[in-house]
N, C-alpha and C positions, 0 to 999 in steps of 0.2 A: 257807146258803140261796143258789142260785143266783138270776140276774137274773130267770128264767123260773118261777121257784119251787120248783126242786128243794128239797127240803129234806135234813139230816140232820144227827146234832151225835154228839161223845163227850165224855166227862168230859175235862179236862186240867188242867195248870197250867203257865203261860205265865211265872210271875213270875223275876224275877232276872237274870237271861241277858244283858240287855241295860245301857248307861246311865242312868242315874234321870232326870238333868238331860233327856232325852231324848223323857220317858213325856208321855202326853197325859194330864191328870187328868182324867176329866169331870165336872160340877158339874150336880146336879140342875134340871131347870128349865129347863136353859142346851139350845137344840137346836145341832148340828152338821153340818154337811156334809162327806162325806169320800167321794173319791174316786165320785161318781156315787152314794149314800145318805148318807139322813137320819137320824142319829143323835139318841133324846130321852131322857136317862137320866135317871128318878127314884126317887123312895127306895123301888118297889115292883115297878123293874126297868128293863131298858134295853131300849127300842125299834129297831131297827135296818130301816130302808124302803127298798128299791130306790125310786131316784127314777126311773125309766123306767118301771117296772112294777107299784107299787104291793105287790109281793110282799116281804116279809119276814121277821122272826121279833122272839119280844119272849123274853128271858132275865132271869132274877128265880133267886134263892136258892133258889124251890123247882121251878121247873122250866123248860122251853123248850119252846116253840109257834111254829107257823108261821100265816103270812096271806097 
């Protein structure tokens, strides 16, 4: 999701590739701020908010949605 609200996603898998010591774990509950969004993962998906715009997407096990 762009700032402005483009949307669009594909399947992938991102794991391995990098350091462990490295990774960001995120903790249900716990919000986050990164790089200009708001990050709010709980155990029925992960919110992700442009802080300027209000525009984002939320991702869960069974699908992905934009706002």
């Amino acid at each position: 999701v762009t700032a402005s609200g483009g949307f669009s996603w594909n399947d992938g898998n991102i794991g391995g590739g990098g350091t462990p010591q490295n990774d960001l774990v995120l903790n249900y509950g716990q919000t986050y701020h990164i790089q200009g969004w708001t990050v709010l993962p709980g155990s029925d998906g992960t919110r992700f908010t442009n802080d300027g715009t209000g525009h984002g997407m939320f991702v869960s096990v069974e699908n992905v949605s934009s706002f």
